[in-house]
N, CA, C and O of each residue as an XYZ file, in Angstrom:
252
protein
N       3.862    -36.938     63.575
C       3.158    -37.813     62.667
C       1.843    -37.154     62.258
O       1.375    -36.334     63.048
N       1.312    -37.359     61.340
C       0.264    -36.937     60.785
C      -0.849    -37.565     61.364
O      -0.811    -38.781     61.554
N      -1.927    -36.843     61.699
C      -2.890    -37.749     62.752
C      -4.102    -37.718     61.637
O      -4.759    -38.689     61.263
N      -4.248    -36.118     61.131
C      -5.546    -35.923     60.542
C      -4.951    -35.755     58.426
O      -4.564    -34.800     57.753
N      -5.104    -36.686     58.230
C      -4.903    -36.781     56.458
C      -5.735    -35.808     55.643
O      -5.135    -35.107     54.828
N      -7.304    -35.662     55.796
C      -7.734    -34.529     55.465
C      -7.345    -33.141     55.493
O      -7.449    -32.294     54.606
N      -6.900    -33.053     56.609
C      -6.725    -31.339     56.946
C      -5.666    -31.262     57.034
O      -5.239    -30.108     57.069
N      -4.656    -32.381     57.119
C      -2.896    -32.068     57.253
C      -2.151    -31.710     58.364
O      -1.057    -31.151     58.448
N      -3.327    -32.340     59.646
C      -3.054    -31.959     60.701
C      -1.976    -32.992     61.527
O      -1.962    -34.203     61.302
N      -1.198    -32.423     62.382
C      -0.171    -33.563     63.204
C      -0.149    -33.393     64.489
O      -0.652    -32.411     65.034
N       0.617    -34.625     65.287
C      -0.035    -34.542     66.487
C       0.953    -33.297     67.139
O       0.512    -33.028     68.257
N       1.629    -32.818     66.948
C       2.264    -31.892     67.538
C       1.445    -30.818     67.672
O       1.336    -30.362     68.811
N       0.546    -30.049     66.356
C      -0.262    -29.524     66.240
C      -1.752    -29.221     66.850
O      -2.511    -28.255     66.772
N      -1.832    -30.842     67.667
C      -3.186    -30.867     67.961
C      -2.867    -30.636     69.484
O      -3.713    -30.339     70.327
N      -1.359    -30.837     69.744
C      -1.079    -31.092     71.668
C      -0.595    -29.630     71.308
O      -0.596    -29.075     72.406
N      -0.212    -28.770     70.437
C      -0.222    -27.232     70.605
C      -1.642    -26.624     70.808
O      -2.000    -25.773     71.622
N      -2.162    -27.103     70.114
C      -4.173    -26.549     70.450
C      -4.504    -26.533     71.466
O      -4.997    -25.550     72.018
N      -4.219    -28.173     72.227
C      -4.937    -28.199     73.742
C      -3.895    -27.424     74.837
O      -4.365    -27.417     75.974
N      -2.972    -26.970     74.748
C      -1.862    -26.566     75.754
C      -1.866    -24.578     75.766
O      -1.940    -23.651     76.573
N      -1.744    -24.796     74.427
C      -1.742    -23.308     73.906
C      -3.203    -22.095     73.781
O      -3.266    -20.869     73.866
N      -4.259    -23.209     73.539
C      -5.486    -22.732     73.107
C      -6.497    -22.844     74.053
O      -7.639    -22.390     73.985
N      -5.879    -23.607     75.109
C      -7.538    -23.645     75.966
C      -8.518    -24.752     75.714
O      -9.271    -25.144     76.605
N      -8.511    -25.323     74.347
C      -9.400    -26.313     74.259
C      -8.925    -27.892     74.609
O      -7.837    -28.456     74.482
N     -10.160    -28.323     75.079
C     -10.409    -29.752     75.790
C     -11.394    -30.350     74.959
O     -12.444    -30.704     75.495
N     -11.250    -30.505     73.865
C     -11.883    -31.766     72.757
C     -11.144    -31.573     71.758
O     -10.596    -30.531     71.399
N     -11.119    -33.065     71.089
C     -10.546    -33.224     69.596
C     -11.476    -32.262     68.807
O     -11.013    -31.902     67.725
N     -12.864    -31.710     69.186
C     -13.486    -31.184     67.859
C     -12.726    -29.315     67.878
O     -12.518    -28.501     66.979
N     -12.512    -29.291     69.376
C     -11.998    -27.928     69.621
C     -10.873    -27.962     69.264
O     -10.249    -27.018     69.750
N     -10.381    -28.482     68.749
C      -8.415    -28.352     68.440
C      -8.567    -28.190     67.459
O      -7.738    -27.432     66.956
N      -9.761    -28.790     66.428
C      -9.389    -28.963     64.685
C      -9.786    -27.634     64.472
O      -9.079    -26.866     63.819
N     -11.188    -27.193     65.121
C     -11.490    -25.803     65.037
C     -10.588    -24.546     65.173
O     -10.618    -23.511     64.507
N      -9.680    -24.940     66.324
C      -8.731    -24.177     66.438
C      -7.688    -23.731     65.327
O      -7.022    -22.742     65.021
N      -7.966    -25.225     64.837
C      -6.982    -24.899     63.700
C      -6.940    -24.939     62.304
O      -5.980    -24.966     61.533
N      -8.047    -24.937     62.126
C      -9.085    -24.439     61.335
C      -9.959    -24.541     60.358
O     -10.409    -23.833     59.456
N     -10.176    -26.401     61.080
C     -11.264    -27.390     59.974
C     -11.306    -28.158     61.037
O     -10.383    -28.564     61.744
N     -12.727    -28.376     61.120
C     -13.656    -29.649     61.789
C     -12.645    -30.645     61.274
O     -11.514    -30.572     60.794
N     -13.725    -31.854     61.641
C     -13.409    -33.345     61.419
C     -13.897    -33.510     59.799
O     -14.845    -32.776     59.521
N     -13.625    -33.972     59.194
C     -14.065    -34.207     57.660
C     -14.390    -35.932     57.697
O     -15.546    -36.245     57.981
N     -13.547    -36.873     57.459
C     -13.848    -38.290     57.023
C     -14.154    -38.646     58.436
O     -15.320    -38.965     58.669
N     -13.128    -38.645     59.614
C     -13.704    -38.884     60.745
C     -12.996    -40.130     61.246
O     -13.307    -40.575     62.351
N     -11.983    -40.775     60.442
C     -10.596    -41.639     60.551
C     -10.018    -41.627     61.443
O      -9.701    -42.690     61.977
N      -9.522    -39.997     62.139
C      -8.793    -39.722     62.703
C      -9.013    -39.659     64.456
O      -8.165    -39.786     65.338
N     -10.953    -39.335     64.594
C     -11.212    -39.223     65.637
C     -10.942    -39.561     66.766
O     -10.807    -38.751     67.683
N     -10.784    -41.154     66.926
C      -9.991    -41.779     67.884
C      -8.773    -41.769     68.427
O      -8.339    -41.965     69.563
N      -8.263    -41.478     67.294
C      -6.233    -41.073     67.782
C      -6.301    -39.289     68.419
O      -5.719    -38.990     69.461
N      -7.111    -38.237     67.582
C      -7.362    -37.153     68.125
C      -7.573    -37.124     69.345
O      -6.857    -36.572     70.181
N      -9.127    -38.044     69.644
C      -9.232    -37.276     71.527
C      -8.089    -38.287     72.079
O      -7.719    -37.876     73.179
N      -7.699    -38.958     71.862
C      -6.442    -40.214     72.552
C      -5.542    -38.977     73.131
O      -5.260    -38.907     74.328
N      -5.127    -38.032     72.191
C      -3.969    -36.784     71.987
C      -4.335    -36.035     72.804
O      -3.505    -35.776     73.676
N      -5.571    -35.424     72.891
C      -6.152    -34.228     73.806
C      -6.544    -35.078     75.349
O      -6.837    -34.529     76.411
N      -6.455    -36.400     75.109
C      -6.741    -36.520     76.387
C      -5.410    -36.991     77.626
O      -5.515    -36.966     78.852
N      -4.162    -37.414     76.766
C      -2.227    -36.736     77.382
C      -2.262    -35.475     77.477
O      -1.723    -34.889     78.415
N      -2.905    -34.863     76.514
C      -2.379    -33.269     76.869
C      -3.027    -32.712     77.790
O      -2.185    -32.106     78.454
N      -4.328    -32.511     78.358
C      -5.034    -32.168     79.044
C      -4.325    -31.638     80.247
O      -4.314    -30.471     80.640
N      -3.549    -33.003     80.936
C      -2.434    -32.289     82.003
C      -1.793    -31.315     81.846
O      -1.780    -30.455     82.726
N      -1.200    -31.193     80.880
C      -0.166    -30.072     80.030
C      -0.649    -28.428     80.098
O      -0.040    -27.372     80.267
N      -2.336    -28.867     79.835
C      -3.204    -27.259     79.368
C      -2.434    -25.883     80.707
O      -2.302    -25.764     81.925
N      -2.142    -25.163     79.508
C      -2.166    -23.482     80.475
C      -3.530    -23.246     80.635
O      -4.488    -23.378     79.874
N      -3.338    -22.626     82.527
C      -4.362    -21.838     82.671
C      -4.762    -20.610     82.414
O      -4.158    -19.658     82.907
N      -5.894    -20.431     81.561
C      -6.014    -19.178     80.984
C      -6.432    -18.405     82.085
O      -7.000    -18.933     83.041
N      -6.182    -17.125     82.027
C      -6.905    -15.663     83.429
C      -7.537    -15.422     82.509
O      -7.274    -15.305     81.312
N      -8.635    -15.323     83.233
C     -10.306    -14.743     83.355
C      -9.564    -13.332     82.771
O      -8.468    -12.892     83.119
N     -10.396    -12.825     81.890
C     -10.406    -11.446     81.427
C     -11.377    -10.640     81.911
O     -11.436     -9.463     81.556
């Protein structure tokens, strides 16, 4: 489903950010993917998303 209408973002997209990417905020996922928050509609359903996925996150190794 489409979470973010501005940027065309979906929630599949945003639980690939937090799992795949390392990041732990809705503002770090949009970044990830490669627009902030714009109207700001979406914010609430966003961290709702990053905060199921959180369990999910790979641990990244220290480089």
């Amino acid at each position: 489903m489409y979470v973010c209408l501005c940027n065309g973002y979906t929630d599949k997209e945003i639980r690939t950010a937090v799992r795949e990417n390392g990041v732990s905020t809705a503002e770090e996922a949009y970044l990830s993917l490669g627009n902030g928050f714009c109207c700001g509609a979406c914010t609430d359903c966003a961290n709702d998303l990053v905060k199921e996925e959180l369990p999910n996150q790979r641990v990244l190794a220290a480089e």
